[in-house]
N, C-alpha and C positions, 0 to 999 in steps of 0.2 A: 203725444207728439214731442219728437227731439229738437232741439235746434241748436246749429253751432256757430259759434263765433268766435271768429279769430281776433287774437290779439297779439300784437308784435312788442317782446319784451323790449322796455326802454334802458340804457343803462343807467340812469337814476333809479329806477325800480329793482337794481339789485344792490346786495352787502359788502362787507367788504370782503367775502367768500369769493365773491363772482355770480351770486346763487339770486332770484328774488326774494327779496325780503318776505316773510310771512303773511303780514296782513296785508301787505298789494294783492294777495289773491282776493280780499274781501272785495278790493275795487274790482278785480276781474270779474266776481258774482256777479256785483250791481251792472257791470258794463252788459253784462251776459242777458241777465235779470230785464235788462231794460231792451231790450236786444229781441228777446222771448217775446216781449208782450206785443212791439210791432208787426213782428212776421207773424203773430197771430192776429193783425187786425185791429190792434187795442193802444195805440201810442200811451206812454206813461203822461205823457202832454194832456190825454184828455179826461183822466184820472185828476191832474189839476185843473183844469178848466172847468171840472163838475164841480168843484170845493171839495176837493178829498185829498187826503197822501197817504200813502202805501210806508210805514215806517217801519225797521226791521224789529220783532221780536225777539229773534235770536238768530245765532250761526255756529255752525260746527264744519269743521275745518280736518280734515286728515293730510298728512304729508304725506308722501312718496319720495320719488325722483325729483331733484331740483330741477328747475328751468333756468336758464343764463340769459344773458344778454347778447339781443341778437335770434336767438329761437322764438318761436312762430307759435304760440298757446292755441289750441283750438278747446275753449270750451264748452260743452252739450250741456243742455238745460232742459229740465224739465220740472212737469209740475207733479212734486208725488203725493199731494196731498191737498184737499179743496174743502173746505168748511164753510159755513153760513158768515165765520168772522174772523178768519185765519186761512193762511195759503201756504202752503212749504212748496218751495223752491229747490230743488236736487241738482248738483252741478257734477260733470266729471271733468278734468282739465288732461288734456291728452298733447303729446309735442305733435305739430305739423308733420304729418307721412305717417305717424301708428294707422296701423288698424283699430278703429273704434272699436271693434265688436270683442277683436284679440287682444290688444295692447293693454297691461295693465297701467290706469289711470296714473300720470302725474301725483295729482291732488284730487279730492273728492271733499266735498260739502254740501251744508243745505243751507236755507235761510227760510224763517218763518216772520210773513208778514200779515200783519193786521190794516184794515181801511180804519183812517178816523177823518172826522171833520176840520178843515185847514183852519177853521174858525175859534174850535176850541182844542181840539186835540184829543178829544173823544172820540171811543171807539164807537164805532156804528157796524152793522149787520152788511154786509158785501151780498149777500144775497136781495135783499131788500131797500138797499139803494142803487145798486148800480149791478143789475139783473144782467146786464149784457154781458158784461164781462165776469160775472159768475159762470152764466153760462159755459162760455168759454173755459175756467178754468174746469168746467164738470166732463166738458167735451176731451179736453185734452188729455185729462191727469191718467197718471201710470203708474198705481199703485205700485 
């Protein structure tokens, strides 16, 4: 399952190019990222309320085409990958009006995230703590 979200570039969010700065797309992920998990039923809210946070592992980032200020980012999110204690997170960032299916992507990234305990910061098994939204990521993902 896809999902997208838009977001409306701010002009603090770009250089002095005219362009978005680089790592504002990382906020884009998470905005996306966070965005994912409720149109699946899952608020990141109750990821905290259980004692856990979803911290990033890592991120990889490809350029394309710059975005400006004033353009309309529609980022898709998906989950391309589901493990007992790891999740990657697959983005495409496309400008408002591409054809998703034709238009080659903006920017393209993932984000791999692990569950740990808000208590120590230990990793713990997402399968085996918090089943429901394992589930879900097993339902979802696109290899």
């Amino acid at each position: 399952m896809k999902v997208c979200t838009p977001i409306t570039i701010r002009y603090a969010e770009t250089d002095k190019m005219g362009v978005v700065y680089h790592a504002n797309y990382l906020l884009y992920f998470e905005d996306a990222r966070t965005h994912f998990l409720e149109a699946n039923g899952f608020p990141y809210k109750r990821i905290e309320d259980a004692g856990y946070m979803s911290p990033v592992v890592s991120f990889t980032v490809n350029y394309g085409q710059p975005l400006r200020y004033g353009d309309v980012a529609i980022v898709r999110t998906w989950v391309s990958e589901s493990k007992g204690t790891k999740t990657t997170y697959s983005y495409e960032v496309f400008k408002e009006g591409d054809d998703l299916e034709m238009a080659r992507p903006c920017c393209t990234g993932s984000s791999v995230h692990c569950l740990v305990s808000s208590d120590t910061f230990k990793p713990v098994s997402i399968k085996r703590e918090m089943p429901e939204l394992f589930a879900i990521y097993e339902k979802v993902c696109e290899s």
